[in-house]
Backbone as XML, in Angstrom:
<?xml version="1.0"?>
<chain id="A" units="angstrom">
  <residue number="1" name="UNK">
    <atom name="N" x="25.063" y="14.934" z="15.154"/>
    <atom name="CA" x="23.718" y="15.092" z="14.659"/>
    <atom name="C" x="23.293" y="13.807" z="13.948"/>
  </residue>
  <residue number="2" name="UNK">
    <atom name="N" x="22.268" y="13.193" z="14.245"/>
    <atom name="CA" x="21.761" y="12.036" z="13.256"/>
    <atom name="C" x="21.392" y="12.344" z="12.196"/>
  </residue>
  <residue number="3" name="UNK">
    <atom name="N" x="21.375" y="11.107" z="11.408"/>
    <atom name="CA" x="20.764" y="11.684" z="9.663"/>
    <atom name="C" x="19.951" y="11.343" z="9.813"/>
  </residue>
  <residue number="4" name="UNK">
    <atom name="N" x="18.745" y="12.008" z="9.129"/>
    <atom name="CA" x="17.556" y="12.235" z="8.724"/>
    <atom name="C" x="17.408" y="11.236" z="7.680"/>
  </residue>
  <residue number="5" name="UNK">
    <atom name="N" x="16.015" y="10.161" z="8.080"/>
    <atom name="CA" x="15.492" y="8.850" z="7.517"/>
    <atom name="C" x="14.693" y="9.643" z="5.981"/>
  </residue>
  <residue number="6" name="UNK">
    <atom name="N" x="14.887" y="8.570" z="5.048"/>
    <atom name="CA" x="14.158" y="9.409" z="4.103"/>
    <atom name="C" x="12.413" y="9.465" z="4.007"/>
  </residue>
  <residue number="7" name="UNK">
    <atom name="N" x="11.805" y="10.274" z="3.562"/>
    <atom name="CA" x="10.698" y="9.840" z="4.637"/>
    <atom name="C" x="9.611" y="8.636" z="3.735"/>
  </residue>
  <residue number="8" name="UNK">
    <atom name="N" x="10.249" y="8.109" z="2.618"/>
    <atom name="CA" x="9.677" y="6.967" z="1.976"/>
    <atom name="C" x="10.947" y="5.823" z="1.805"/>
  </residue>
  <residue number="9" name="UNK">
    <atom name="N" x="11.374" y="4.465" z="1.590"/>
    <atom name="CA" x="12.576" y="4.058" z="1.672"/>
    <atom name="C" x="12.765" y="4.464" z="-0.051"/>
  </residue>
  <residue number="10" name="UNK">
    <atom name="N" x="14.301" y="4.138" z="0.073"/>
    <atom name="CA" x="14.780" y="4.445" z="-1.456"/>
    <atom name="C" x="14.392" y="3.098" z="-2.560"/>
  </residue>
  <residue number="11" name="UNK">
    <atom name="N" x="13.836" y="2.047" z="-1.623"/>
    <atom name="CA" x="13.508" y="0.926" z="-2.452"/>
    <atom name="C" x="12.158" y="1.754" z="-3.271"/>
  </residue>
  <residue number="12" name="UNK">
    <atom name="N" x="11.060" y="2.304" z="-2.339"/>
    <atom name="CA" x="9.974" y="2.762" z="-2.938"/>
    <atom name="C" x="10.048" y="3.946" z="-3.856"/>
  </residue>
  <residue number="13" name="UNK">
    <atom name="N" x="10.886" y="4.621" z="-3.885"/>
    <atom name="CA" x="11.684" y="5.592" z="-4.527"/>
    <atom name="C" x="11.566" y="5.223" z="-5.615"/>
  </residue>
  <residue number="14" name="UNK">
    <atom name="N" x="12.399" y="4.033" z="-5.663"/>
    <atom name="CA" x="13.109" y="3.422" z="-7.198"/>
    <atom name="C" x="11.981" y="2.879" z="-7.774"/>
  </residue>
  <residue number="15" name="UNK">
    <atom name="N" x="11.204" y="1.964" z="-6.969"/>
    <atom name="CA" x="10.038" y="1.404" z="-7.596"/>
    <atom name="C" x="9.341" y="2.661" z="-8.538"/>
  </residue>
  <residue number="16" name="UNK">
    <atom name="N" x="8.825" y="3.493" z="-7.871"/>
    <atom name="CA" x="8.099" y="4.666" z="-8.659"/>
    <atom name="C" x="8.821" y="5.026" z="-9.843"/>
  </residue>
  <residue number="17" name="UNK">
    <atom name="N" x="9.608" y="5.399" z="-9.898"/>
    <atom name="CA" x="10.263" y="6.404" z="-10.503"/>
    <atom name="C" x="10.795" y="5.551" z="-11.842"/>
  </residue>
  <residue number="18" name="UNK">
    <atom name="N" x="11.260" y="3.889" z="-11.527"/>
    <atom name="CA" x="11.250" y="2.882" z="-12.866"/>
    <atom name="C" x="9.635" y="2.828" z="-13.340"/>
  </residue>
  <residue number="19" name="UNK">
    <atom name="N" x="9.034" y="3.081" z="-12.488"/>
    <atom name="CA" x="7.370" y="3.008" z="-13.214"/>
    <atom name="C" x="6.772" y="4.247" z="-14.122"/>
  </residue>
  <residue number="20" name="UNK">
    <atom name="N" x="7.483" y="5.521" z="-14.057"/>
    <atom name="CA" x="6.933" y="6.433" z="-14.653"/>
    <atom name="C" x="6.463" y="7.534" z="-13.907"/>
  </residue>
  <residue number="21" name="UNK">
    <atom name="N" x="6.313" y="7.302" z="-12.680"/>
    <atom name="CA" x="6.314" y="8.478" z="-11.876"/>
    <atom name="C" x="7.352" y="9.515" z="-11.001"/>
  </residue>
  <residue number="22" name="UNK">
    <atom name="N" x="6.873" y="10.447" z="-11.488"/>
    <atom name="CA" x="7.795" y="11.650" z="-10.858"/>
    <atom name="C" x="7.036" y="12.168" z="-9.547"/>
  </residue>
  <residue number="23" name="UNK">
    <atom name="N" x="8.148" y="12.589" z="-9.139"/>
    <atom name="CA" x="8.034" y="13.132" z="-7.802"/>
    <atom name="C" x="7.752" y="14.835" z="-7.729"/>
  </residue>
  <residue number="24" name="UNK">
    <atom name="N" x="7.137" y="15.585" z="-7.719"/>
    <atom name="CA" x="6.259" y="16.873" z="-7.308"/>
    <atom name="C" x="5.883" y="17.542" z="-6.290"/>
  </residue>
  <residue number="25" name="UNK">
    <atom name="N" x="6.327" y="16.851" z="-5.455"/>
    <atom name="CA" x="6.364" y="17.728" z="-4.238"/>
    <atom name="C" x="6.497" y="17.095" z="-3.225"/>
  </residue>
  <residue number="26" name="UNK">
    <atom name="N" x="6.996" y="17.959" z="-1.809"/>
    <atom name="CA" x="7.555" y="17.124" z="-0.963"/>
    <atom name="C" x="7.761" y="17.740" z="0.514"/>
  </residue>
  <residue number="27" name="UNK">
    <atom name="N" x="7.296" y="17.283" z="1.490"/>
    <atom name="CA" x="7.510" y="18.447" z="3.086"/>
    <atom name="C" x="7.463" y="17.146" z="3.864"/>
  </residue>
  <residue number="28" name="UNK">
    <atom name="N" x="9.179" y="16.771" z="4.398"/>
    <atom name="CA" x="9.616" y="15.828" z="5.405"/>
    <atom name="C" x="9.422" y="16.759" z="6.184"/>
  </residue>
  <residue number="29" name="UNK">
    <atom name="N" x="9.888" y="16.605" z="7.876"/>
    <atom name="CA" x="9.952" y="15.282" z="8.175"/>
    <atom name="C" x="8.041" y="15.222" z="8.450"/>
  </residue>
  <residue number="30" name="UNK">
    <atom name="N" x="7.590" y="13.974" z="8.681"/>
    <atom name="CA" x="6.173" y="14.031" z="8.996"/>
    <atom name="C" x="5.044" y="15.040" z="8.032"/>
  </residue>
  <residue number="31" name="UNK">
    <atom name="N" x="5.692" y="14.830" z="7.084"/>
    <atom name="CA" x="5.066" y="15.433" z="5.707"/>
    <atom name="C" x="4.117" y="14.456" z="4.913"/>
  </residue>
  <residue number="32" name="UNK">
    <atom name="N" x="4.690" y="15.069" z="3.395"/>
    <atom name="CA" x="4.348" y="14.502" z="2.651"/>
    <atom name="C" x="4.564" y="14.301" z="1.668"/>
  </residue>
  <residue number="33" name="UNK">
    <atom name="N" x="4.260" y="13.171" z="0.462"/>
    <atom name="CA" x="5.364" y="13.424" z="-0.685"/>
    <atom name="C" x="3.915" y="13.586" z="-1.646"/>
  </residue>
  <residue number="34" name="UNK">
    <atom name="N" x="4.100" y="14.001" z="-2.619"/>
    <atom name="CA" x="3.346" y="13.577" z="-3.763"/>
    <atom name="C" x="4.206" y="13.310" z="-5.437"/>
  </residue>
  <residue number="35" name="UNK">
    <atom name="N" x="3.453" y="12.220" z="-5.580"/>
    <atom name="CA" x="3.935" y="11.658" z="-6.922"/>
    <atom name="C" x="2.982" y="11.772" z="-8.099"/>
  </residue>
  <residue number="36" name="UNK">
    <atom name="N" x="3.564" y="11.967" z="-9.436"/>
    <atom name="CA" x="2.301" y="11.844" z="-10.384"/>
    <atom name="C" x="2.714" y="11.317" z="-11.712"/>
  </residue>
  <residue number="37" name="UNK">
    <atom name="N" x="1.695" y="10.643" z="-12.587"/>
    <atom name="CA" x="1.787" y="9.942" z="-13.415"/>
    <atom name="C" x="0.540" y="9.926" z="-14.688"/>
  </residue>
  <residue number="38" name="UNK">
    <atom name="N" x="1.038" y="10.106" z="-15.982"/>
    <atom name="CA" x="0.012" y="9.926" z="-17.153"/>
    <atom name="C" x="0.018" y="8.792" z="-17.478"/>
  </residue>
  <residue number="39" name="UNK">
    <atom name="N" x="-1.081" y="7.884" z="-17.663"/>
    <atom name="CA" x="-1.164" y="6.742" z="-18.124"/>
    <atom name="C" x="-2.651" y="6.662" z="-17.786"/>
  </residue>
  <residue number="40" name="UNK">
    <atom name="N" x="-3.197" y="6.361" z="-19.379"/>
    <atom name="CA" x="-5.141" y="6.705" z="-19.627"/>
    <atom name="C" x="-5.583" y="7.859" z="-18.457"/>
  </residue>
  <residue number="41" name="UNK">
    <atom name="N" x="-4.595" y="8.706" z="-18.433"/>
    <atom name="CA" x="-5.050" y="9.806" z="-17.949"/>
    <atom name="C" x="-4.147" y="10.541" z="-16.580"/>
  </residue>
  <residue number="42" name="UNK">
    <atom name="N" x="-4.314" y="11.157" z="-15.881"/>
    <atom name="CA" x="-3.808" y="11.962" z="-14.806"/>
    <atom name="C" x="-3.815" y="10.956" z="-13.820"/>
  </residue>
  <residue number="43" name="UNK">
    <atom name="N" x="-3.167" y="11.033" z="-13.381"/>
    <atom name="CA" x="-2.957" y="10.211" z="-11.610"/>
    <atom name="C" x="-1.975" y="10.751" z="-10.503"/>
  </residue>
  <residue number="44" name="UNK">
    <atom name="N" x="-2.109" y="10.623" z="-9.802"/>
    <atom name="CA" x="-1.721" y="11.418" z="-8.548"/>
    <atom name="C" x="-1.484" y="10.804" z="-7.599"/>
  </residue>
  <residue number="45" name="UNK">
    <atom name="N" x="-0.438" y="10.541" z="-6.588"/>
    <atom name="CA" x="0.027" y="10.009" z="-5.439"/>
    <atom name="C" x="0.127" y="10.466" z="-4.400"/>
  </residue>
  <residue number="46" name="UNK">
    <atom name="N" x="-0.465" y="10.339" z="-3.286"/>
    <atom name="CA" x="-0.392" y="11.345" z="-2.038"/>
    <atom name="C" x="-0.022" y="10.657" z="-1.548"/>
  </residue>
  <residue number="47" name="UNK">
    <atom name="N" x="1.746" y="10.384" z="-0.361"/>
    <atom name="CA" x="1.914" y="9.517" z="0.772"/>
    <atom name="C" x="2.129" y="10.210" z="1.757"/>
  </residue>
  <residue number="48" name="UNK">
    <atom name="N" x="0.972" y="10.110" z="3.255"/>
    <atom name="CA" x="1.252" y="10.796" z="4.044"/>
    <atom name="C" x="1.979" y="10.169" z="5.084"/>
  </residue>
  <residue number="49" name="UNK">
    <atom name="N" x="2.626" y="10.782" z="6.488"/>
    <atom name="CA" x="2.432" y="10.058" z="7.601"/>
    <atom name="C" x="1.606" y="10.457" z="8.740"/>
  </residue>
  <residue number="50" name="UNK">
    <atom name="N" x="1.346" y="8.979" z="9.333"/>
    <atom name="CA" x="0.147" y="9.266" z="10.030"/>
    <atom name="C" x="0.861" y="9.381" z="11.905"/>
  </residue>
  <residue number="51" name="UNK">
    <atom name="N" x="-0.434" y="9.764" z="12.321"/>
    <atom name="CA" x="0.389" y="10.361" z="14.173"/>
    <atom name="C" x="1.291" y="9.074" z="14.637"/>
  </residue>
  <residue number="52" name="UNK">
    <atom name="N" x="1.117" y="7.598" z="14.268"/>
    <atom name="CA" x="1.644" y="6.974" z="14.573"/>
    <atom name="C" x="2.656" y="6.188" z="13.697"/>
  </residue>
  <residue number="53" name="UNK">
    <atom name="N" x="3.128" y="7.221" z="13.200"/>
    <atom name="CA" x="4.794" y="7.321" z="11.984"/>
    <atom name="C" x="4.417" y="5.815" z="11.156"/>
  </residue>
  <residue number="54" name="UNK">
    <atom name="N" x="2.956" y="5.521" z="10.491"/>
    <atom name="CA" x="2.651" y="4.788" z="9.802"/>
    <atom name="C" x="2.729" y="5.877" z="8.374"/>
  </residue>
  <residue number="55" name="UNK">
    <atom name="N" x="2.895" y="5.087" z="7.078"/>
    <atom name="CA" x="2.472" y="5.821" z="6.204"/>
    <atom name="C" x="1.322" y="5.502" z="5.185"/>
  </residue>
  <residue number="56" name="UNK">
    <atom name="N" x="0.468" y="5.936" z="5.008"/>
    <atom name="CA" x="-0.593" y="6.023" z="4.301"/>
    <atom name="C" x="-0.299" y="6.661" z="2.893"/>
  </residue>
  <residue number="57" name="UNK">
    <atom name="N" x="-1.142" y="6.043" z="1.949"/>
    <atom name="CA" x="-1.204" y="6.787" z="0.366"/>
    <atom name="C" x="-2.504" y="6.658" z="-0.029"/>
  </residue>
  <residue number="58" name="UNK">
    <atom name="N" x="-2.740" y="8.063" z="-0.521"/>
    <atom name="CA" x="-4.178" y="8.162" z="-1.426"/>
    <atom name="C" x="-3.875" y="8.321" z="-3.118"/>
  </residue>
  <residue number="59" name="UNK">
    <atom name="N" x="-4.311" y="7.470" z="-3.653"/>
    <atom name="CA" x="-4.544" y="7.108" z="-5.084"/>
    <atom name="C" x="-5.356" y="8.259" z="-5.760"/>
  </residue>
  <residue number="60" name="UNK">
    <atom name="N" x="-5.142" y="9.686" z="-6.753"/>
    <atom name="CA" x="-7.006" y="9.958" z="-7.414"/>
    <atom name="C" x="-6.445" y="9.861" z="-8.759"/>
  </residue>
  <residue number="61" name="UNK">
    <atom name="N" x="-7.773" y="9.737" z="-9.562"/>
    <atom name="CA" x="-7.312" y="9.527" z="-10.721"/>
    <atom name="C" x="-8.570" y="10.614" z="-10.999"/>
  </residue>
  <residue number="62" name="UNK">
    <atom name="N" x="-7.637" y="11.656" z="-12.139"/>
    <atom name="CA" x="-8.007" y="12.897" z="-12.880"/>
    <atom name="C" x="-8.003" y="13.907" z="-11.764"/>
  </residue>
  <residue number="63" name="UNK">
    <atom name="N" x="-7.564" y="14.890" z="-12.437"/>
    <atom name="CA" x="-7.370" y="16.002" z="-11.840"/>
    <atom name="C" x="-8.154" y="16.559" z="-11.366"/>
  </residue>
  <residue number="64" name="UNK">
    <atom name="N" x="-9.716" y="16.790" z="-11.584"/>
    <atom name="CA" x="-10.755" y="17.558" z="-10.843"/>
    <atom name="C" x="-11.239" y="16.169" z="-10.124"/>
  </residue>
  <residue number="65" name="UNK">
    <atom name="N" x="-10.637" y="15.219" z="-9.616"/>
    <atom name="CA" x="-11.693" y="13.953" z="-8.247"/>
    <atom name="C" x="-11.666" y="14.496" z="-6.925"/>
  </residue>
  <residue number="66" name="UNK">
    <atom name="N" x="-13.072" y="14.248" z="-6.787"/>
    <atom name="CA" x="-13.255" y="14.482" z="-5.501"/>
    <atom name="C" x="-12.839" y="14.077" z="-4.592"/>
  </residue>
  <residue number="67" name="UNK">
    <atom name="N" x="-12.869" y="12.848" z="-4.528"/>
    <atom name="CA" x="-12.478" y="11.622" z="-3.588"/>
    <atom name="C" x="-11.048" y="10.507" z="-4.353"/>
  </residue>
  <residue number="68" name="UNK">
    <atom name="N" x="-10.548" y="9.659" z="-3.639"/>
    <atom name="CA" x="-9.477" y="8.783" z="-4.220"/>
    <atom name="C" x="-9.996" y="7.571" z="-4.295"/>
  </residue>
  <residue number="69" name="UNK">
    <atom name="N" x="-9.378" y="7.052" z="-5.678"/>
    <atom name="CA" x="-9.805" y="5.905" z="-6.315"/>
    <atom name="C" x="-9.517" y="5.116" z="-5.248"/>
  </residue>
  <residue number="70" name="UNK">
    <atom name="N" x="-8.282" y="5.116" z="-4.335"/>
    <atom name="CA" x="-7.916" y="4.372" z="-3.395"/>
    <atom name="C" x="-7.144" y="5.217" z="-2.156"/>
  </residue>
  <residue number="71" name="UNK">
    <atom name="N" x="-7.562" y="4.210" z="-1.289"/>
    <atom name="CA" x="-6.756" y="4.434" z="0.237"/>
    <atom name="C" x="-6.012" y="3.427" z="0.749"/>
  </residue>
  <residue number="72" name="UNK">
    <atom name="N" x="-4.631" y="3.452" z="0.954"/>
    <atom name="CA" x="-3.897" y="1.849" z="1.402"/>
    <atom name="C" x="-2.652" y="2.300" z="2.145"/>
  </residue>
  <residue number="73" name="UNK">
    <atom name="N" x="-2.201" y="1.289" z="2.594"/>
    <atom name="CA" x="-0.808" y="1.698" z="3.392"/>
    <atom name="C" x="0.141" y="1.533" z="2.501"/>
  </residue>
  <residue number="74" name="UNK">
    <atom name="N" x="1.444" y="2.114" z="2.516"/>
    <atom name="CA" x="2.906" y="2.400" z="2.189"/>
    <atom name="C" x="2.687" y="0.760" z="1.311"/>
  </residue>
  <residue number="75" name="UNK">
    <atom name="N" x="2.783" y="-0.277" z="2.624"/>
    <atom name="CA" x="3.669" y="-1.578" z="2.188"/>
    <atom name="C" x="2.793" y="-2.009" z="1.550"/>
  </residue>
  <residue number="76" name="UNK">
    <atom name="N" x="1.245" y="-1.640" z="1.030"/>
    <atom name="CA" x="0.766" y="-2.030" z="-0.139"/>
    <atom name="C" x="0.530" y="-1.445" z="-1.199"/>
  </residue>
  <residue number="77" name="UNK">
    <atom name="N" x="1.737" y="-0.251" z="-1.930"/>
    <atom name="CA" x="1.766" y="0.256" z="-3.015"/>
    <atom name="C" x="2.404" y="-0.165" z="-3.980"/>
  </residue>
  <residue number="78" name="UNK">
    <atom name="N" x="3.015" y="-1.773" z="-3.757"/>
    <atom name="CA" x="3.204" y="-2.264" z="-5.092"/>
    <atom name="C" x="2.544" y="-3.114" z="-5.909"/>
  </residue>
  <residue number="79" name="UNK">
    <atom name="N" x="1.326" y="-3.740" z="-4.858"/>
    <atom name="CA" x="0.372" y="-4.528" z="-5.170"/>
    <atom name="C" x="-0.651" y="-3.850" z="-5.558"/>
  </residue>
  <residue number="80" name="UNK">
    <atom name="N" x="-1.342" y="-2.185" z="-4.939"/>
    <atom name="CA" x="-2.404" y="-1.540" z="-5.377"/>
    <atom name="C" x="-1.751" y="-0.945" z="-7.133"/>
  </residue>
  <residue number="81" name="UNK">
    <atom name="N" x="-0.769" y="-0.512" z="-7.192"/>
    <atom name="CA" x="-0.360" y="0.179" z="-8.565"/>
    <atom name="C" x="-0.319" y="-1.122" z="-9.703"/>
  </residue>
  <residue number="82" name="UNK">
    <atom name="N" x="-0.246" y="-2.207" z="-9.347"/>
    <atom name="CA" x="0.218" y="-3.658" z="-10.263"/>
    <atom name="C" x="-1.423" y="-4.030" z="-10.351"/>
  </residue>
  <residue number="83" name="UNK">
    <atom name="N" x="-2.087" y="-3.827" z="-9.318"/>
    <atom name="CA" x="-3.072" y="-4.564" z="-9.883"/>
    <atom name="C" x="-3.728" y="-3.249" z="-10.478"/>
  </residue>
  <residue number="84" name="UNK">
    <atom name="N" x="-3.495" y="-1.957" z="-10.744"/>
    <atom name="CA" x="-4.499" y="-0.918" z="-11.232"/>
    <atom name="C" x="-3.870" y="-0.581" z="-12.659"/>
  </residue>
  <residue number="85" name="UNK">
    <atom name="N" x="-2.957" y="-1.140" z="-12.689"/>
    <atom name="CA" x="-1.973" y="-1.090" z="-14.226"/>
    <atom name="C" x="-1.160" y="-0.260" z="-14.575"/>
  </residue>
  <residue number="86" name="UNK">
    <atom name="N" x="-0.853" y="0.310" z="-13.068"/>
    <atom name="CA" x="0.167" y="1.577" z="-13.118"/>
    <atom name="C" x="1.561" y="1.780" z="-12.526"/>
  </residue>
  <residue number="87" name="UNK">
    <atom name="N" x="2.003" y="-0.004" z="-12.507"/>
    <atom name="CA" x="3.112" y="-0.616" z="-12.659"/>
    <atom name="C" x="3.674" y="-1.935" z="-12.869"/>
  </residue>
  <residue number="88" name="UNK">
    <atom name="N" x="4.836" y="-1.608" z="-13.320"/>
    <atom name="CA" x="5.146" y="-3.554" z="-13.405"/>
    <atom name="C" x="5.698" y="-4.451" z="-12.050"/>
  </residue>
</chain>
């Protein structure tokens, strides 16, 4: 049986999780994870994957938003969270 890829790498894992965010929920494979974080308020991490095993993340900030502060891919969630001040 093959092992099962994790469905974010453990580098991005670690990144989060030294930043203050916890992990809250989660449905591999071709799921989704969500992460969340207090800092000047509620924030929320949605990483999905998309039909073409890309992964996407939606950014909202506060709990009742309609829409997300941001939309970006996987390999730019260390540059969108650094430049929004919601990591080092």
């Amino acid at each position: 049986m093959q092992k099962q890829l994790p469905f974010v790498s453990e580098r991005v894992e670690k990144f989060l999780t030294e930043n203050g965010w916890e992990k809250v929920y989660e449905r591999p494979p071709g799921g989704h994870q969500t992460w969340q974080e207090y800092h000047q308020g509620f924030w929320e991490l949605l990483t999905y994957s998309m039909e073409d095993n890309r992964h996407n993340c939606n950014l909202w900030h506060g709990s009742d938003a309609i829409k997300p502060e941001a939309v970006f891919s996987l390999r730019s969630i260390r540059a969108v969270l650094r430049w929004r001040g919601l990591a080092t």
